[in-house]
N, C-alpha and C positions, 0 to 999 in steps of 0.2 A: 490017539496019536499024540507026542511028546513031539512039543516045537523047541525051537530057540531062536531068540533074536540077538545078533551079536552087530552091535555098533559098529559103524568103517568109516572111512574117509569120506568126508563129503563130494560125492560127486552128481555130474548133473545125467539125465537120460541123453544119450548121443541122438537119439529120435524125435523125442517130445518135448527134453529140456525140464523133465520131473526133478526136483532137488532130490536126492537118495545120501541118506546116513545112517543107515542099519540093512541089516539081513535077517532074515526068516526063514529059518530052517524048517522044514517037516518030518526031518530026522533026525534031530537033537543034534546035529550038526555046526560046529564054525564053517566058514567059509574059509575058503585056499584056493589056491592059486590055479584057476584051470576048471574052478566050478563053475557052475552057471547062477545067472541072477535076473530075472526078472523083473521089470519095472514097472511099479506098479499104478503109474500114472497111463501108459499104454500097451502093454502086453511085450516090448524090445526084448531082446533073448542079448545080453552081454555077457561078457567073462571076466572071470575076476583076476587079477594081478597079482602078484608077493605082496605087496603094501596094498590088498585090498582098492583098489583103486579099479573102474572096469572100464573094459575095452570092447571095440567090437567083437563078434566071431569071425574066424573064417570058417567060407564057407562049408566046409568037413562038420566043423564044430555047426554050425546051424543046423545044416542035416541033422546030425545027431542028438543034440538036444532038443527039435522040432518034434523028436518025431518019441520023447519018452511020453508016456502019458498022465503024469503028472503036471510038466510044463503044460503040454495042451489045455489041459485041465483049468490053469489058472489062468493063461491068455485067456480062455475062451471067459472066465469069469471077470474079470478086469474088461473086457470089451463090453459083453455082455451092459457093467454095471456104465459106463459110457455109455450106450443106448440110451439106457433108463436116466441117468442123466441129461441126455441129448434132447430126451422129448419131453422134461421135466422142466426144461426151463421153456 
């Protein structure tokens, strides 16, 4: 599988407050405006803007990105690795 990481505006997790300045694609993919982005300090399901900047969803858009399983997939590994963190220290 061919990623991409494409640089964006610095913005913070509306959730956790993670600093985020790149995107990661798993379809060789840029990001635009109306895709999904995950954050990877907590699992947050955001969207992204024209000027790459993200926002929350609404709730239509959470449904629907909640539920592809790819996103599940990375929440679940992001959490996951918070665990392991959690009982690590």
């Amino acid at each position: 599988m061919k990623t991409r990481t494409t640089p964006t505006n610095e913005v913070r997790c509306h959730k956790c407050g993670h600093d985020l300045d790149a995107a990661t694609s798993f379809h060789d993919r840029k990001p635009s405006e109306g895709c999904c982005s995950i954050c990877i300090g907590c699992g947050n399901i955001m969207i992204f803007n024209a000027d790459l900047t993200l926002r929350e969803p609404t709730e239509t858009e959470r449904r629907h990105f909640g539920l592809i399983p790819e996103v599940i997939a990375v929440q679940i590994y992001i959490r996951s690795r918070q665990k392991e963190e959690g009982l690590a220290h």
